[in-house]
N, C-alpha and C positions, 0 to 999 in steps of 0.2 A: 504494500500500500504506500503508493508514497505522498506527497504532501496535497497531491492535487484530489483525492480521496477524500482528503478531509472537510472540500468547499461546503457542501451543502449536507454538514454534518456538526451537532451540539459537539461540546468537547468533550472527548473521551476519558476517563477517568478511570477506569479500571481493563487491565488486560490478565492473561494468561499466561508465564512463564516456561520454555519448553526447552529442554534439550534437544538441539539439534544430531546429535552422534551417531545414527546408524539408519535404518531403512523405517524405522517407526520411530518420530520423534514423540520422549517423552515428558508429558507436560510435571512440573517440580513444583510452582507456587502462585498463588494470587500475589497481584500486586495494583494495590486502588492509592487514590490521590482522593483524601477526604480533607475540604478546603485547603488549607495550607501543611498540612502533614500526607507522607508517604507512610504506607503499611506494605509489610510483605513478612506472608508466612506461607512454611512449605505445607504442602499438601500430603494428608496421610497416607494415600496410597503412594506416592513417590519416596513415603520416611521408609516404610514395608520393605522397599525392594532391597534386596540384598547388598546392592550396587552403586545404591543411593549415596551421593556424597554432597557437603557442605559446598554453597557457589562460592563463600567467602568462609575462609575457616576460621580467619580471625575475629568480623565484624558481623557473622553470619552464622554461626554456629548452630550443630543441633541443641536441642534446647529439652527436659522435659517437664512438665509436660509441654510437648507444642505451641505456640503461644508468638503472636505478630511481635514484628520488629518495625519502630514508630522512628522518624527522623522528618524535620521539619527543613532538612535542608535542600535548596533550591532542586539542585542537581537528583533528590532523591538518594538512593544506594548508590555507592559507586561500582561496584562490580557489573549494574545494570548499566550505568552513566557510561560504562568502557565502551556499551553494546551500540553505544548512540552517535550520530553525526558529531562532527566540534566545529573548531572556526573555520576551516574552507569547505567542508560538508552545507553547514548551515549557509554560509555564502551563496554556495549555488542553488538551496533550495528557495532564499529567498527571491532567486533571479526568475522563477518560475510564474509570479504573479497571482498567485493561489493563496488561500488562508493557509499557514503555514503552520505547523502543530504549535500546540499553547501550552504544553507542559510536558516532562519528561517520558510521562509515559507515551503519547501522540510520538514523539521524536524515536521513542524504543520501535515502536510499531513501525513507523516508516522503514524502520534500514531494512527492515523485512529479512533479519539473520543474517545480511550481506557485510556485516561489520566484524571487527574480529572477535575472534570468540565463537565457543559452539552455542549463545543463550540466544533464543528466538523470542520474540511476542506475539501473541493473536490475542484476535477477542472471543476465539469460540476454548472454550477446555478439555477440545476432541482433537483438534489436528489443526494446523501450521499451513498456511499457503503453502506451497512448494515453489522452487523459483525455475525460470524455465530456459532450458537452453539456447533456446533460439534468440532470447533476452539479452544474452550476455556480449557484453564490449570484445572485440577480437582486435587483432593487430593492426588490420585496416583501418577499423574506426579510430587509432590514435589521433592522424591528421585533423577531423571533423573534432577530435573532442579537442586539440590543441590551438585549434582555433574559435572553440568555446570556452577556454579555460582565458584564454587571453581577452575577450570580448568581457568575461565577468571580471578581470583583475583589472580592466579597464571601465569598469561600473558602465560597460555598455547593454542594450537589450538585447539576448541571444535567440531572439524570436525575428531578429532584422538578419540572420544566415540563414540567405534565401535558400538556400540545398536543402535543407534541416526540415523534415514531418515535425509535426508535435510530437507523434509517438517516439519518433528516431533521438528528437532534445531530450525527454523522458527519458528515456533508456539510458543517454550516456550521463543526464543530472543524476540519477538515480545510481551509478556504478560509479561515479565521480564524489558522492554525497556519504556512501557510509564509511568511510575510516576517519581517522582520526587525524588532528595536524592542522596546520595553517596553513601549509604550500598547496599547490594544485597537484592533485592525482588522481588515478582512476583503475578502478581493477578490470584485469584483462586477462581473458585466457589465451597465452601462446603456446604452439608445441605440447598442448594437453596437460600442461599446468598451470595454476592461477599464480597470477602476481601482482604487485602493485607496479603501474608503469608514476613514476616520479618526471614533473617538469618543471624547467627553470622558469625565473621571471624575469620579465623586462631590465626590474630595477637592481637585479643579484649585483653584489659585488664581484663578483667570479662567476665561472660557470659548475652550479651546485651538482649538477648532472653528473659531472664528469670527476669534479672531486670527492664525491658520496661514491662514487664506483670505487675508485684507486681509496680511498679512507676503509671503504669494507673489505679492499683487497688486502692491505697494509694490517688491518684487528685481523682477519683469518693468519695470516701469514706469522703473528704472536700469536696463534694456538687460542685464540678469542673463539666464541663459538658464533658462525656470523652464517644470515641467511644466503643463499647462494645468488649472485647479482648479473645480470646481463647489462653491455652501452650497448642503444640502437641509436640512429638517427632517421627520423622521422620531419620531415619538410622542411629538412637543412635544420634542424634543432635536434640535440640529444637529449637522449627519453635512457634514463634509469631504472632498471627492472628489477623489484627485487622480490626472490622468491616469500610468497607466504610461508609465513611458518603453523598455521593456525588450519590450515588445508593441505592439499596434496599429500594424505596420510591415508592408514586403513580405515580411520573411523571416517565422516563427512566433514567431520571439524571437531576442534579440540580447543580444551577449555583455557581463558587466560584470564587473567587480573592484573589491570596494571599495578605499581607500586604507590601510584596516586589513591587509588580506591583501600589496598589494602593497611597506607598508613593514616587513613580518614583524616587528615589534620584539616578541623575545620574554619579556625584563626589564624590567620602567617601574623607571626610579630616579627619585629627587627632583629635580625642577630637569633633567630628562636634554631637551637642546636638539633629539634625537632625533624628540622627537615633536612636530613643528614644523610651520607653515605653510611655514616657508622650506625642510623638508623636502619638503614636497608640490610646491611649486612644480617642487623639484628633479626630483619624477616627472614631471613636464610634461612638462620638458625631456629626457627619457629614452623616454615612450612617445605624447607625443600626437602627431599630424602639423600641427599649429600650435601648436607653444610657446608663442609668445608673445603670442598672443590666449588661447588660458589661463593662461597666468601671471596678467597682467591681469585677466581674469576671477575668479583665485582670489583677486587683493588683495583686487579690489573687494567678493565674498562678506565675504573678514575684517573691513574695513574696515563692512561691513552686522551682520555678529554681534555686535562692540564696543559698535556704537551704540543697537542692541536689545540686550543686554545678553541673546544668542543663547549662554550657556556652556557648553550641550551642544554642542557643535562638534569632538568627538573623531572618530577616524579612520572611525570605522564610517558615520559620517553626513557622507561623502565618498567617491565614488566616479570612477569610470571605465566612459564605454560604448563600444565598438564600434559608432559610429554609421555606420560603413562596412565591413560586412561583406563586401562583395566583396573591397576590397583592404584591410581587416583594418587602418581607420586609428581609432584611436583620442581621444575626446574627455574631457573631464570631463563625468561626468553632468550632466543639470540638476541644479539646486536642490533640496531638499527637506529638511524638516523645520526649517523656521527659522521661526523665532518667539523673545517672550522668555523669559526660561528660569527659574526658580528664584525664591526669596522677594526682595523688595526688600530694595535692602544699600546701602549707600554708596560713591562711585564711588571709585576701579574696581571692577572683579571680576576675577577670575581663571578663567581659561580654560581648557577640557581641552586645549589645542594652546598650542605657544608661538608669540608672534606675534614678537617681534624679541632685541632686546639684554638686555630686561629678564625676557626670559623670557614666564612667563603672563600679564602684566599686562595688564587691556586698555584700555589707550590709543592715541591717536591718533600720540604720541609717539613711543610701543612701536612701533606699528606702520611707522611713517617712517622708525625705526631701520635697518630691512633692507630696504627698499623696492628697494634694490641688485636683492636674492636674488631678486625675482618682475620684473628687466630693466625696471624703472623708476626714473625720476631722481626729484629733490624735488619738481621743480614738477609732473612727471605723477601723481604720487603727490598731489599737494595737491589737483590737479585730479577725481581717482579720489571724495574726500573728500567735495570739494564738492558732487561730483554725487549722492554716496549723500545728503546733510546735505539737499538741496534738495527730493527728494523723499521724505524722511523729513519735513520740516517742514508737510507738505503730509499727516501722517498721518492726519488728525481726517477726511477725506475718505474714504480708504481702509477706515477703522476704520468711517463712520458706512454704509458703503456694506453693508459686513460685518452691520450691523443693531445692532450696541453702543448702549447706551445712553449719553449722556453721561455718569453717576456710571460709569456702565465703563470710559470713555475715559480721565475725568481716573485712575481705579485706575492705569491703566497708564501714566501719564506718567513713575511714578519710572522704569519700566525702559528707557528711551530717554536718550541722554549725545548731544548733538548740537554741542557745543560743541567747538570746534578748540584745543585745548591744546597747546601745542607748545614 
């Protein structure tokens, strides 16, 4: 259902909660918006199944007896808030000219499951629309949709590309609308797998295409666990592919949680240590089923975002998958969305997460501060360092692989700190 379903319709207030993972989606919980409070409680027969597990283990638990979970904040649950459109979703829904959903659950419904994550919404508590093949964005349609992605970042009307059905704009607003991010993207099946195709903007200071490619080359190449990435070029523009990680699996999709939903922080104060890596770690150690090969793993990302001078590094662009669905074991997602981030500045920068003692600072210092927190000593931490430092120094490779020009390359040297300050 997407937004234009909703015109000659009261607001919707209450849906159905389903698993999407195998050939019969199974429905888990109600979820209603009673005036300015959300409620969601699971459903008996879904508690029954043998298989039955917690959406949120931390902020969503079972509970007995049974019994609704109330939160009066905007967004609702966050594990459901993952399921939903964000800023360039919502962008393009609004470009559609249609009542636009009016509350969390409206905006759950629309992604119609296509968002990441196996949680679907409906309004019936039998079965889930199913989404249909013929529906879906393929590699031709990049061009048509890169020339609609640019008409919206230009706050122009995308009903003036004469080419363009309603139903065809539909199609690609709608596969363009459910994930998550501010930049423009769209999911696309290529080669019989789905991906998120990524594109740059007008106003990038670089070209983010190409160095999100070589950045996911350079975290695999440190033994990072990173999704698998395609450069195409589509109408003389490079389009960045990166494999889902939430799909192309035995189940139909598989379960995630960002680290925004699962550390619920619903006041940011200044300086608050709350919003921390050494927080994150601490979820590791709470839901993964190998702690301490993710803890590890989470240093070693920090210790990669500092040095790329990576500052969007806030909760939403950290997650958790369910890479074991049968027995519901939990990992840190791959990788994504790393690259350098922001205008050239002088070192340090400052970080949307805190990394140690000094807070947001991002040093290498900062970082060795609390090295304790993610179950590493000095020297394994120095060693974490060196290794990121070794194949960062090795980026001219990476970069030229990507297709950059040298006067590109040298651009981007300011946003690289590879030096061991301590």
């Amino acid at each position: 259902m997407t937004s234009k379903s909703f015109s000659m319709q009261d607001e919707l207030k209450s849906c159905y909660i389903f698993l999407d993972t195998g050939d019969t989606p199974q429905v888990v919980a109600k979820y209603v918006l009673d005036q300015s409070s959300y409620t969601f409680i699971y459903g008996k027969s879904y508690l029954e199944l043998n298989d039955s597990f917690e959406l949120d283990p931390i902020n969503l638990p079972f509970i007995q007896p049974n019994a609704p979970y109330v939160t009066t904040h905007k967004d609702g649950f966050g594990v459901l808030a993952d399921a939903t459109p964000d800023n360039w979703g919502r962008k393009l829904t609004l470009s559609q000219h249609t009542r636009v959903p009016l509350n969390q659950i409206e905006w759950l419904i629309s992604a119609r499951g296509n968002a990441v994550g196996c949680l679907v919404a409906s309004l019936s508590s039998k079965a889930i629309k199913g989404s249909n093949q013929s529906s879906h964005v393929h590699f031709d349609d990049l061009k048509s949709y890169l020339k609609l992605s640019k008409a919206i970042d230009q706050q122009e009307d995308p009903r003036t590309i004469s080419f363009m059905s309603d139903n065809y704009l539909a199609k690609l607003i709608h596969h363009g609308s459910s994930m998550g991010g501010a930049r423009p993207k769209v999911i696309v099946h290529h080669n019989n797998i789905e991906w998120i195709a990524k594109f740059n903007k007008d106003d990038d200071l670089f070209d983010n295409a190409k160095v999100e490619y070589a950045s996911m080359k350079m975290a695999r190449a440190m033994g990072l666990n990173v999704s698998n990435v395609m450069l195409e070029e589509v109408a003389g523009s490079p389009i960045l592919l990166v494999e889902r990680f939430d799909r192309n699996c035995i189940e139909r999709k598989k379960h995630y949680i960002s680290a925004n939903s699962l550390m619920n922080i619903r006041k940011i104060r200044v300086g608050d240590l709350k919003m921390s890596y050494m927080n994150l770690s601490k979820i590791c150690s709470q839901i993964c089923y190998d702690a301490i090969s993710n803890q590890k793993e989470l240093f070693k990302r920090m210790i990669l975002n500092i040095m790329i001078s990576n500052t969007d590094d806030h909760l939403k662009n950290h997650g958790f998958l369910m890479y074991d669905m049968k027995n519901h074991r939990y990992a840190l997602s791959p990788l994504f969305d790393v690259l350098p981030h922001g205008a050239r500045a002088s070192y340090p920068k400052e970080h949307a997460l805190a990394i140690g003692e000094e807070g947001r600072v991002g040093t290498l210092r900062n970082a060795l501060s609390r090295c304790n927190a993610f179950g590493l000593n000095h020297n394994e931490a120095l060693n974490i360092i060196k290794d990121v430092r070794d194949v960062l120094e090795c980026r001219r490779v990476f970069l030229k692989e990507a297709e950059l020009t040298n006067y590109q390359i040298t651009q981007l040297d300011h946003y690289y700190h590879l030096e061991i300050r301590i």
